[in-house]
N, C-alpha and C positions, 0 to 999 in steps of 0.2 A: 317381736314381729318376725315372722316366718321368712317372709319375700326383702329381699335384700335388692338395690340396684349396685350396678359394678360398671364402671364405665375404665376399659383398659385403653390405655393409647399407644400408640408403637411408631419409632421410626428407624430405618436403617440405610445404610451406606450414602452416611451424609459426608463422607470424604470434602471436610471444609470448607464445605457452604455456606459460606458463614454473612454474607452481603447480601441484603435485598439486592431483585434486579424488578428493571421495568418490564411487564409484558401485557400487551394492546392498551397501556396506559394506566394499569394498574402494580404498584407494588407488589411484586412476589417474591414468599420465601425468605431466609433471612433467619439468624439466631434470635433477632430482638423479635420479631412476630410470630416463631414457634414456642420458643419461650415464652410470649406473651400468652399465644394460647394455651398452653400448658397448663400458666399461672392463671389462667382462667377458667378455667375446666376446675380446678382443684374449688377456688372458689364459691363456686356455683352450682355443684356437682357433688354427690355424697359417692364416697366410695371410688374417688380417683386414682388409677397405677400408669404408669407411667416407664416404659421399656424401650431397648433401641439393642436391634440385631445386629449391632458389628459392624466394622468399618464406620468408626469416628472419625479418621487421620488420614491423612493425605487430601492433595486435591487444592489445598491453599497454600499461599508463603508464608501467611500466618503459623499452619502449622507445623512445616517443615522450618521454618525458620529456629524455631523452640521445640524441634523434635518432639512434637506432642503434646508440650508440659501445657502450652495455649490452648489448646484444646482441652485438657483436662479441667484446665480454670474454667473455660468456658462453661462448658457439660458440666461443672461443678455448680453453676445459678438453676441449673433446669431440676439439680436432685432428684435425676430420673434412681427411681424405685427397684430398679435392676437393670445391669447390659451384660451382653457377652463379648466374649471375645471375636473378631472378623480377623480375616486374612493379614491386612494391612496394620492391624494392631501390631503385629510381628515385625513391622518397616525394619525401626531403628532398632531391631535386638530385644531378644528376650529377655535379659539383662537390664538394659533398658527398659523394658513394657512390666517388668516388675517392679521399679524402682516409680515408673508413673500409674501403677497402683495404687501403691503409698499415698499419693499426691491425688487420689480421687477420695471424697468423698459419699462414693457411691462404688454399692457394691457390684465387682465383673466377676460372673461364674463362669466355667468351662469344667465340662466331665472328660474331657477327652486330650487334654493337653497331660504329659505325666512327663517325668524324669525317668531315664531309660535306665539308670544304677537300680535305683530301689521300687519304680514303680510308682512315686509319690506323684500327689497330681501339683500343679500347678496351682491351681485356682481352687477357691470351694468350687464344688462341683454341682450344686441345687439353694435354692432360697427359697424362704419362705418368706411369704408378704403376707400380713393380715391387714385386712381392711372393710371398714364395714362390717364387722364382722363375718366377713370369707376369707376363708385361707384358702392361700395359690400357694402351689410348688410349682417351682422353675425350674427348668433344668437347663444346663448351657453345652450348646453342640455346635461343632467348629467345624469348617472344610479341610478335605483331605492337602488340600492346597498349600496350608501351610508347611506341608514339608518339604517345597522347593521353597519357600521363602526363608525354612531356617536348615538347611544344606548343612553347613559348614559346622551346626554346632549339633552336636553327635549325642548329646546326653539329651535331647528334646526328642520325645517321639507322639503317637497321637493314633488312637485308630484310624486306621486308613481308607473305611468304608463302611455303608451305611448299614451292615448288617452285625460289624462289631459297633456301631454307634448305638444301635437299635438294642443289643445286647446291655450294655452299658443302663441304656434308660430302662431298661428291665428290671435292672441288679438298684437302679437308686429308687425307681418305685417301689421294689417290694421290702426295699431295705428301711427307706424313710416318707412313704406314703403312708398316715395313720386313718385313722377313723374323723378327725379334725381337719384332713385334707380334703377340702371343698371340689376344687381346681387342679390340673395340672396341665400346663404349659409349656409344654419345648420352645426356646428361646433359639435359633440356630440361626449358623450362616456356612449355610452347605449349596444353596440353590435351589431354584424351585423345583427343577427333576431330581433334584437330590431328598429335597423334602416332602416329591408323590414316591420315593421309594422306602425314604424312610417311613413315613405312616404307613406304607404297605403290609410293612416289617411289624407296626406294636403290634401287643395283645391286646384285648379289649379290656382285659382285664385291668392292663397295667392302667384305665383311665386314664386316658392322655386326651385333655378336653378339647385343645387348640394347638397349632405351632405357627408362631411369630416366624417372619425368616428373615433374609438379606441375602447378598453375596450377587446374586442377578438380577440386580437392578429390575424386580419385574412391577409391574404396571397393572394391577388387578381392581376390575370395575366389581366385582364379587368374591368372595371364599373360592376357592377349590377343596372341592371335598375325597379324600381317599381313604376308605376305610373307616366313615364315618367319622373323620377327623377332616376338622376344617382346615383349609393353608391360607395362611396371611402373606400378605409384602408390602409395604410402600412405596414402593416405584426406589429413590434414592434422589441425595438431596434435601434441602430444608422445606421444598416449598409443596409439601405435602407430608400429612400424617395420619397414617393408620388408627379406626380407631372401631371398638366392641363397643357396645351398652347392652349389659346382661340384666338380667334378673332371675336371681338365683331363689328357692327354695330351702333355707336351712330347714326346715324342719323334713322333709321327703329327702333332702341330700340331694337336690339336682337342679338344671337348670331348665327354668317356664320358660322362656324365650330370650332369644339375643337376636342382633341384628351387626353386619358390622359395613364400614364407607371408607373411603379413603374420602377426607379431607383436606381441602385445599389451602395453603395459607397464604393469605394476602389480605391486602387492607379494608376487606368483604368482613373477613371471617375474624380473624387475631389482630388482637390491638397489641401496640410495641411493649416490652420489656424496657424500660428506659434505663435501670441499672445494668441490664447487658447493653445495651448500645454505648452507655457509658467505657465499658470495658471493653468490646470490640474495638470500639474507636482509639481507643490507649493503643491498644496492639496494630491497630490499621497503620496508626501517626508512624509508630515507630516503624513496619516494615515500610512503608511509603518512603520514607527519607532516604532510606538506602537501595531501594528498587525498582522505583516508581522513575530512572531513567528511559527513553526511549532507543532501542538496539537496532529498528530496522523499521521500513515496512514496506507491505506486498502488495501486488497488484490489485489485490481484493479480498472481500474474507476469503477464507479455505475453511473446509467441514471436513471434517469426520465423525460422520451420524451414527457407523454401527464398527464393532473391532469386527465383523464377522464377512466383511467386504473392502475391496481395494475402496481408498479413499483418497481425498486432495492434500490432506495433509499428513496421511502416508505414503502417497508420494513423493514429495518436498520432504521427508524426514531423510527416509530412504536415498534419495539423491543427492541431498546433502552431503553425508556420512561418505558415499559411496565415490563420491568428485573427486579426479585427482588421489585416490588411495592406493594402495598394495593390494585391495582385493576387487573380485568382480562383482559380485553380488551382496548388498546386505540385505538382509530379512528382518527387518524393524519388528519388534512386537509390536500388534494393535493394541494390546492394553495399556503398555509404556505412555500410548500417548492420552493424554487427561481429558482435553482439552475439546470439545463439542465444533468449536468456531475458532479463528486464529489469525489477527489483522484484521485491518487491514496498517492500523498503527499497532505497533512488535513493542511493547514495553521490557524491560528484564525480567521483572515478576509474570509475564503473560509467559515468556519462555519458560521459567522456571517453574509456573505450574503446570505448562504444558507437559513436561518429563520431568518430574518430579524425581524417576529414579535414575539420578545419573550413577553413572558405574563406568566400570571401563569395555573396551573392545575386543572382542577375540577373534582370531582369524583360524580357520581351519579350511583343510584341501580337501575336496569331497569327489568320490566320482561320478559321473551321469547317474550311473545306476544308484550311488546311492543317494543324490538331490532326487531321484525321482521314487524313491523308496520313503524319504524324507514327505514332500509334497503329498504322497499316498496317503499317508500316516495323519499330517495336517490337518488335511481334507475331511476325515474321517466323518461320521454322525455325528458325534458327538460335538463337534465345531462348530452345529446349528443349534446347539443348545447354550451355548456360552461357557462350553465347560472346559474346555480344553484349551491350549495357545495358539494364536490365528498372527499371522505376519504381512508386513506390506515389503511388496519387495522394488531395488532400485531399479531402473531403465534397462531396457533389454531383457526382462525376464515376462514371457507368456504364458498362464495356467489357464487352461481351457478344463474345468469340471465338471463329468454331467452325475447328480447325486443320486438319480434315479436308478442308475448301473452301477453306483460306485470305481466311475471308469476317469481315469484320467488321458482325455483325447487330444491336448495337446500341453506338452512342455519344449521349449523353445525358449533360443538365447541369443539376440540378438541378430534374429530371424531363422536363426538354424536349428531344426529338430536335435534335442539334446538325447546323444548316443551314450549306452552304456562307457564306451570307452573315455568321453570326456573326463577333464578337469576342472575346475574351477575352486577359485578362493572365494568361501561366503566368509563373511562376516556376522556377527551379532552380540550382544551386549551381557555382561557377566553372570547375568540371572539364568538367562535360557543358554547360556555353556556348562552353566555349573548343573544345569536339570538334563542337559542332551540327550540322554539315552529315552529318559521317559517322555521331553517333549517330540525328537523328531521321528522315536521309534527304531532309531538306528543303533547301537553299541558307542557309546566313546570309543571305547579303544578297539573300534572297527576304522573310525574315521582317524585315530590318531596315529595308526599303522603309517597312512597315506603323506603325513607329516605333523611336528610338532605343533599342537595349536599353540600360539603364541598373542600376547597381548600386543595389540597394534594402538593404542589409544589410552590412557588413564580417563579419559572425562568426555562423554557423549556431548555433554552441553560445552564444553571447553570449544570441541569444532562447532556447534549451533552456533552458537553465538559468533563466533570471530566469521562465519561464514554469509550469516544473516547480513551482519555489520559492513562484511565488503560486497554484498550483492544487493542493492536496492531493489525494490520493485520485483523482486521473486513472485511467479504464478507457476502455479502445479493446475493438474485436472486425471480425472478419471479416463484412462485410456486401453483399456482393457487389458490390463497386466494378469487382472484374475478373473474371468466370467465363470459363473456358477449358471449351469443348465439345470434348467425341470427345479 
């Protein structure tokens, strides 16, 4: 038979969503009813594959609890058909994320992760899935991101941009694309402007049929098409999954028609997994006994709906850290914090997935001119893409942005226009110290001229916590620490 159906499904940056939740009274989302639907697509469906763009890990105490190993068992019932590598797969060390390789029964590709001695890669770097009889070639592509997350370790390198990534998928197409290659699929987690730059970038030659993505969380009611290449994403989270139904032509070599949805998961659509609930709930019993204490609680919930704007509970992060310290200003990452909603009861495990990366503190002396070279830089275009690092800052700091000019019309510090000549001690947390140059735009050792940065803190959660514990009833609010004009 010529016409072949294909139905592929995809989810990415489920950062350990692993719990239904209730929403307007229906179950959503959840390992046991994506799972289930999974488990039920294969069933029912000829020619089922089954893909997840990166970012498995973080986001639960589950998974931080067992550095991943819990998540791998988990994602090990679903025998998804391929993933790649994301960002946060990187968390606990590359060292680590190869040893929970091992531990997956399901194969992770990356082209672009290598060993900086000899150039060896890391990962296979393409798969092949047959099914139905169609063969897909995969190919796996990573964000440049990762090389602030693996800093310290010096033999890990990665191209750094979509034009040597696009190169790359060039050299595995023509290398191991045969005349039995139906398909081919870029698997990535670079972002969705990163993945309209890279289709911009194939050949048409190299047939590159589809790219799956991740990494930006985006939310797509259709395809975007660049280049004749469709872009995929699932939003992020379990309680939706991407999904194609093709029908392919073997005998012409092409595809009559596809279509593709984002589906929704809830007790509408997917019925439960009972052997994963089975095993969620094993792992839930056991973090719950030691987490499931209550540490505080706040006036009210607090939100933080986008990292791309001051928030309530970058506020209260920010101010926290900042009470009582040796510096004036901290600049919280808005990615640090996880967490959508927060209280109005503070459990430990609600803390600890709210900042998942604790680390320690660093303090540096910076002057007007260069907080405000800093700020410049932040602000940038690319900050409305979700590409770059966005901060919330503590009390007494005013950013007035208009994007439209790219003008910054007011910085102020506790009420005073901040002059080239000032001082101040910011603070911030070991990730974006150890990235400084590239995240603020500034030189380290411009700023470290001014003074020794020095570690003020071992453990951001060490002060949450003990500070939550003595202040009950804590409320933050939006109060214009950063307005964005136009």
């Amino acid at each position: 038979m010529a016409k072949k159906k294909l139905t592929i499904l995809h989810s990415n940056d489920m950062h350990g969503d692993f719990q239904p939740k209730m929403q307007d009274g229906i179950e959503t989302g959840g390992l046991p009813r994506l799972s289930g639907y999974v488990k039920q697509a294969r069933q029912t469906e000829d020619g089922v594959v089954y893909a997840i763009a990166g970012d498995m890990f973080r986001g639960s105490i589950i998974d931080s609890e067992y550095l991943g190993l819990s998540t791998i068992d988990l994602v090990n019932l679903m025998r998804p058909d391929v993933t790649t590598v994301g960002n946060h797969e990187i968390d606990y060390g590359i060292a680590h994320l190869l040893f929970l390789e091992k531990c997956a029964s399901f194969p992770i590709i990356n082209a672009n992760l290598f060993v900086t001695i000899n150039n060896s890669r890391l990962f296979i770097p393409y798969l092949n899935v047959e099914v139905n009889g169609v063969r897909i070639l995969f190919i796996g592509i990573l964000t440049e991101e990762v090389l602030a997350a693996t800093k310290l370790e010096k033999v890990i390198g990665t191209f750094i941009n979509v034009e040597a990534a696009a190169r790359e998928v060039g050299i595995i197409c023509d290398n191991y694309r045969t005349k039995d290659t139906d398909l081919t699929i870029l698997l990535t987690h670079i972002g969705i402007e990163e993945d309209r730059k890279l289709a911009a970038l194939l050949n048409p030659d190299w047939g590159v049929s589809f790219i799956i993505g991740g990494h930006s969380h985006t939310y797509m009611d259709e395809p975007e098409i660049v280049n004749g290449v469709p872009i995929v994403q699932a939003g992020t989270g379990t309680g939706i999954i991407g999904r194609f139904d093709i029908e392919y032509d073997t005998w012409f070599n092409r595809i009559n028609r596809w279509s593709w949805q984002c589906v929704p998961i809830n007790e509408e659509t997917a019925p439960v997994d009972t052997v994963m609930t089975e095993m969620l709930s094993s792992y839930q019993n056991e973090t719950d006994a030691k987490y499931k204490r209550i540490v505080s609680h706040l006036a009210r919930t607090l939100t933080h709906p986008s990292r791309i704007e001051e928030t309530e509970i970058g506020n209260l992060y920010a101010d926290m850290l900042q009470d009582e310290s040796s510096f004036d200003i901290m600049m919280m990452g808005s990615g640090a914090l996880r967490k959508k909603e927060f209280g109005p009861i503070i459990e430990y495990q609600d803390m600890l997935e709210n900042t998942p990366f604790d680390d320690t503190l660093w303090m540096l002396k910076v002057t007007g001119e260069q907080f405000r070279r800093m700020i410049t830089y932040i602000m940038r275009d690319d900050a409305w893409a979700g590409h770059t690092e966005f901060y919330q800052y503590s009390k007494g700091v005013r950013i007035v942005w208009r994007k439209s000019t790219h003008t910054l019309e007011e910085l102020s510090f506790r009420g005073k226009e901040v002059k080239d000549s000032d001082t101040f001690l910011i603070a911030m947390q070991n990730y974006h110290y150890k990235n400084f140059t590239e995240f603020m735009g500034v030189p380290i050792e411009e700023v470290a001229a001014n003074m020794k940065p020095r570690v003020v803190a071992t453990s951001v959660n060490n002060i949450v916590e003990e500070y939550l514990s003595t202040h009950p009833g804590l409320d933050a609010h939006v109060e214009g620490r950063i307005t964005i004009l136009d």
